[in-house]
Backbone as a printed PyTorch tensor [residue, N CA C, xyz], in Angstrom:
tensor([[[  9.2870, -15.2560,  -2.6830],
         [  9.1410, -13.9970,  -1.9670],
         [  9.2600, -12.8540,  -2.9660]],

        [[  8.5550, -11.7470,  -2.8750],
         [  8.0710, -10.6080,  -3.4230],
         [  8.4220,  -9.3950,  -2.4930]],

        [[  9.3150,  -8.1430,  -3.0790],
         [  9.6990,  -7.2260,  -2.5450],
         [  8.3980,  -6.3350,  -2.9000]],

        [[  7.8700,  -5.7040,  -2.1210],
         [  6.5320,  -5.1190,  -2.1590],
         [  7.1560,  -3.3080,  -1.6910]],

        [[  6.9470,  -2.6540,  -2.4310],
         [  6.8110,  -0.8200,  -1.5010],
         [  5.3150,  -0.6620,  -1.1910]],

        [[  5.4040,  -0.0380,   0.0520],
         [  4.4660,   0.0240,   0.7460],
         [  4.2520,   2.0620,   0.8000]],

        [[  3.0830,   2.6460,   1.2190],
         [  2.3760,   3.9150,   1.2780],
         [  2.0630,   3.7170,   2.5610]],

        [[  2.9630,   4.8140,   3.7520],
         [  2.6580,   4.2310,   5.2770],
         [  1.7340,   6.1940,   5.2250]],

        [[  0.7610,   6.3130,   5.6230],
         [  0.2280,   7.5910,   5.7820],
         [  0.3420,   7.6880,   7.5370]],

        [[  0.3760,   8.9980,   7.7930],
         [  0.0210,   9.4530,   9.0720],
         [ -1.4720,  10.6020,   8.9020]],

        [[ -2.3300,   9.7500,  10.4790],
         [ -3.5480,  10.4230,  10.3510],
         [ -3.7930,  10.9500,  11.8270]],

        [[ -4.6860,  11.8890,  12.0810],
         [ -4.7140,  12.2520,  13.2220],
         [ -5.0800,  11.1240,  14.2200]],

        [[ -6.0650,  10.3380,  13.6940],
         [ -5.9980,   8.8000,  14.7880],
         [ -5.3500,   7.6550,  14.8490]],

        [[ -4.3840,   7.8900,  13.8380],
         [ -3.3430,   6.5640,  13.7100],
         [ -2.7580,   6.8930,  12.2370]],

        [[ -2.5370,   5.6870,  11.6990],
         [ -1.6910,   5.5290,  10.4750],
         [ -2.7230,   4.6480,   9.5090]],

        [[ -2.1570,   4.8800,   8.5010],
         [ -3.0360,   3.3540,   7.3090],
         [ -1.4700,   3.4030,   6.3690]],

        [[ -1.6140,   1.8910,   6.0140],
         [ -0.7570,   1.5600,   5.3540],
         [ -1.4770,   0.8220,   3.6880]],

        [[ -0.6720,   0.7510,   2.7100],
         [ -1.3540,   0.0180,   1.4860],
         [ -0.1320,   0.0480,   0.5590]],

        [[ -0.0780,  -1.2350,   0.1910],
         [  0.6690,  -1.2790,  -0.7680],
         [  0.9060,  -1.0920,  -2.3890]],

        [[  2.1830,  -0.6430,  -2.8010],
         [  1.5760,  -0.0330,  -4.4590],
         [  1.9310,  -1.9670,  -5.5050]],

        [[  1.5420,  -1.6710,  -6.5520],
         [  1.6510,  -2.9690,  -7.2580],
         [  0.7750,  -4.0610,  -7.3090]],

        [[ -0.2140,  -4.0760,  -6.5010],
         [ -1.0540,  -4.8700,  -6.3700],
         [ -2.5470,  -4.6010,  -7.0320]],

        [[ -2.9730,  -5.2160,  -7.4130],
         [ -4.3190,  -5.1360,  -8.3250],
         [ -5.2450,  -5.5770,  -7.6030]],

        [[ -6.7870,  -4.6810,  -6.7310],
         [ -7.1840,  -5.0280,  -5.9930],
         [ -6.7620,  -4.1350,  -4.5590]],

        [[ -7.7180,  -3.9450,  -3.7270],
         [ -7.2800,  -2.7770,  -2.4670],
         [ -7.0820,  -3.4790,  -1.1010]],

        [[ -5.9470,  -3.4510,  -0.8840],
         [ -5.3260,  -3.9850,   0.3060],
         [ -4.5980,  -2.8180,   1.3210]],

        [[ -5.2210,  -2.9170,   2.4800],
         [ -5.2980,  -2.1000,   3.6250],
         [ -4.6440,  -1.9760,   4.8510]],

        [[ -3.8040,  -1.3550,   5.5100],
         [ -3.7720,  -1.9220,   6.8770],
         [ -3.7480,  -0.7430,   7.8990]],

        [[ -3.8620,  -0.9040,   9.4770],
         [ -4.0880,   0.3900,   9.5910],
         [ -3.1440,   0.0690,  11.4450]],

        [[ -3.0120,   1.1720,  12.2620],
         [ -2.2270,   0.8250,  13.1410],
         [ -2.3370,   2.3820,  13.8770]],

        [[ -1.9590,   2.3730,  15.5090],
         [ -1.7150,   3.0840,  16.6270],
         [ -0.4820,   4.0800,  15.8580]],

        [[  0.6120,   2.8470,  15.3580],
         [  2.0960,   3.5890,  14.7510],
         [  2.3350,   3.4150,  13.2770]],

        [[  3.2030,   4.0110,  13.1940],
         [  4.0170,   3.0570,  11.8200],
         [  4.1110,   2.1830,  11.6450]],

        [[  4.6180,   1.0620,  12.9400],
         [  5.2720,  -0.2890,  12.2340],
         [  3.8850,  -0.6780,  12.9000]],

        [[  3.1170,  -0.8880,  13.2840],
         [  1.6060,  -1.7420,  13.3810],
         [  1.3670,  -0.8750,  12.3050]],

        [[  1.1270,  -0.2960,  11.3890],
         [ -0.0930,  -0.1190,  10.3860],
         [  0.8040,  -0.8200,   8.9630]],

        [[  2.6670,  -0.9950,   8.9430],
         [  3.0040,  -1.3980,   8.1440],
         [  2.6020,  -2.6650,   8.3730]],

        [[  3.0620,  -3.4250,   9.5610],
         [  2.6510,  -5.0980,   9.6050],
         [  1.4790,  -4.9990,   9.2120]],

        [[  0.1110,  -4.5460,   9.6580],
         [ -0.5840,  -4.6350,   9.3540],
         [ -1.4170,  -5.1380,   7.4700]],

        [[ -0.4560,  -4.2720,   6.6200],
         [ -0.4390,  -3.8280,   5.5910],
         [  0.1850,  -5.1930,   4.9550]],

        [[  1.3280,  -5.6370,   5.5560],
         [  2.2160,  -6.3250,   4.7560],
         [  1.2060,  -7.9610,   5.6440]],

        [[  0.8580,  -7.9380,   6.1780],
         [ -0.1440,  -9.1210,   6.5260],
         [ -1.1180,  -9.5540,   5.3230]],

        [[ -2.1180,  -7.9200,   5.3860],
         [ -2.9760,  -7.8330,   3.7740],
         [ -2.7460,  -8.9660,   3.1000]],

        [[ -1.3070,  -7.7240,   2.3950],
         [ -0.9520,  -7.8900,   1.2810],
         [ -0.6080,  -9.7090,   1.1880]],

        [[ -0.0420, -10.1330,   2.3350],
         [  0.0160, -11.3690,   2.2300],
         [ -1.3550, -12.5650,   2.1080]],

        [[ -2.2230, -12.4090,   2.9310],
         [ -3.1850, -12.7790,   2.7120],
         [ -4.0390, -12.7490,   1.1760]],

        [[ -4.1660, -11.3360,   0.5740],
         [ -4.3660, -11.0850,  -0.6730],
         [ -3.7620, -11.7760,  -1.7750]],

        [[ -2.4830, -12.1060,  -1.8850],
         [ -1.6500, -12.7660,  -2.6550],
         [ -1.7550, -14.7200,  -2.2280]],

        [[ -2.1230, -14.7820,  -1.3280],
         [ -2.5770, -16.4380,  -1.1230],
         [ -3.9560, -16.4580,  -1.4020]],

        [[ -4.9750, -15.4440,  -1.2590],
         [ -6.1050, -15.7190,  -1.5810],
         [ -6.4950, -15.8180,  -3.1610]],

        [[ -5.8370, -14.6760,  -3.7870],
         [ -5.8650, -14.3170,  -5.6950],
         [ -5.1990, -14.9840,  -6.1260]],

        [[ -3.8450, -15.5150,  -5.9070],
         [ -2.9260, -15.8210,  -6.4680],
         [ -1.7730, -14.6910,  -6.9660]],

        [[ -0.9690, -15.1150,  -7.8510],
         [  0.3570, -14.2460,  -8.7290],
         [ -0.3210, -13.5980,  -9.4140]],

        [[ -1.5080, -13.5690,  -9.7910],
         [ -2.1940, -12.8730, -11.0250],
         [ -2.1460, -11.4170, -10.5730]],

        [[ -2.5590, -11.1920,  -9.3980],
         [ -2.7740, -10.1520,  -8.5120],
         [ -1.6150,  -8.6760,  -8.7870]],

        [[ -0.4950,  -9.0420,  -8.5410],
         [  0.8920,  -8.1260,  -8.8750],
         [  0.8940,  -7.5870, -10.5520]],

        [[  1.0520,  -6.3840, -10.4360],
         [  0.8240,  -6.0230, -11.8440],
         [  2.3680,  -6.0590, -12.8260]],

        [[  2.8380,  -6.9510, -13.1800],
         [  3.7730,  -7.0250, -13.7270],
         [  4.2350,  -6.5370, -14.8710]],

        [[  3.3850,  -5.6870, -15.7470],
         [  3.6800,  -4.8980, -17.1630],
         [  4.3570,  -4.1850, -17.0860]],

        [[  4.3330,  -3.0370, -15.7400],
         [  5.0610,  -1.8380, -15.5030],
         [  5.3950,  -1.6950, -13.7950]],

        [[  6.5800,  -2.5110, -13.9930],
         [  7.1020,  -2.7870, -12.1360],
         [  7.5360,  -0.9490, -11.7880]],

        [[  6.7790,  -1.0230, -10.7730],
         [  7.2990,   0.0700, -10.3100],
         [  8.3850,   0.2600,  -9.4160]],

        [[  9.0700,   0.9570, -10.2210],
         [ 10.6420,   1.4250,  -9.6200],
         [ 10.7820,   2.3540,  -8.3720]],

        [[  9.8820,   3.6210,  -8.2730],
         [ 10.0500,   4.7420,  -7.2800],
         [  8.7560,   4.7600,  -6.6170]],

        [[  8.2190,   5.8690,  -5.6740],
         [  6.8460,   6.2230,  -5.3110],
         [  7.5530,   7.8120,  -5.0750]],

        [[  7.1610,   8.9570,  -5.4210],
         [  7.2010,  10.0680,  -5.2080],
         [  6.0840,  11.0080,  -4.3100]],

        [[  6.0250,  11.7050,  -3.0380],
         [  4.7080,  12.5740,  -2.6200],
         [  4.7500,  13.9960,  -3.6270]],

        [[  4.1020,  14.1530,  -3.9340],
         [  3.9090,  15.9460,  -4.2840],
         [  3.0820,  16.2030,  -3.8710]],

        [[  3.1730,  17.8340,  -3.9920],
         [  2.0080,  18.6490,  -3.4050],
         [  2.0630,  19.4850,  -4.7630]],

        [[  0.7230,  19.8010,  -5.2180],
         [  0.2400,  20.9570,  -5.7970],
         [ -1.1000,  21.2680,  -5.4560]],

        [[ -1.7250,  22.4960,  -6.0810],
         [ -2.8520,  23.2580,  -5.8480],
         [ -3.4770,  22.5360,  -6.9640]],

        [[ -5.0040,  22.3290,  -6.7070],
         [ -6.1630,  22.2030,  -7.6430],
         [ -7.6360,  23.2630,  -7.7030]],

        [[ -7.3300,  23.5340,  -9.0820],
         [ -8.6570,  24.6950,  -8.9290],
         [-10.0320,  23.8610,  -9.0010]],

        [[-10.8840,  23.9540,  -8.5160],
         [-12.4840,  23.4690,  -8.2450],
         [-13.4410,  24.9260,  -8.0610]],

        [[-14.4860,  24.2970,  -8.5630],
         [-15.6760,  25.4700,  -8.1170],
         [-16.5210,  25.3600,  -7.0930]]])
C-alpha cells in the first residue's frame, strides 16, 4: 500500500479529483467531495495495476501540495 495526496477541485457542476505523484493522468470526478475523491483514488488504483510501480515518481517524493494565487500578464 501507497499513501497517495490527492488535488480534490470544486467546480460549478461538481468536483474532479487527481492525484499528485503519479506519471501519467489519472482522473476522477463526482456530485461531492468524497465521490470525486473515491472516484480518483479508484483511478489511481486501477492505473497502478494496469502500469505497474514504474508509474509513481520516486526521485522527488513529494512532501507538501501548496494553492497560490497570483496575477499573470498576457496580451
Amino acid at each position: 500500500m501507497k499513501t497517495l495526496k490527492f488535488i480534490v477541485e470544486k467546480h460549478e457542476d461538481g468536483y474532479v479529483a487527481y492525484p499528485l505523484g503519479l506519471k501519467g493522468a489519472v482522473v476522477g470526478q463526482g456530485d461531492t467531495y468524497e465521490e470525486a475523491l473515491s472516484d480518483a483514488r479508484s483511478a489511481a488504483a486501477f492505473h497502478v495495476e494496469t502500469f505497474g510501480s514504474e508509474v509513481f515518481e520516486e526521485e522527488s517524493p513529494l512532501l507538501e501540495a501548496f494553492v497560490a494565487e497570483g496575477a499573470v500578464n498576457f496580451a
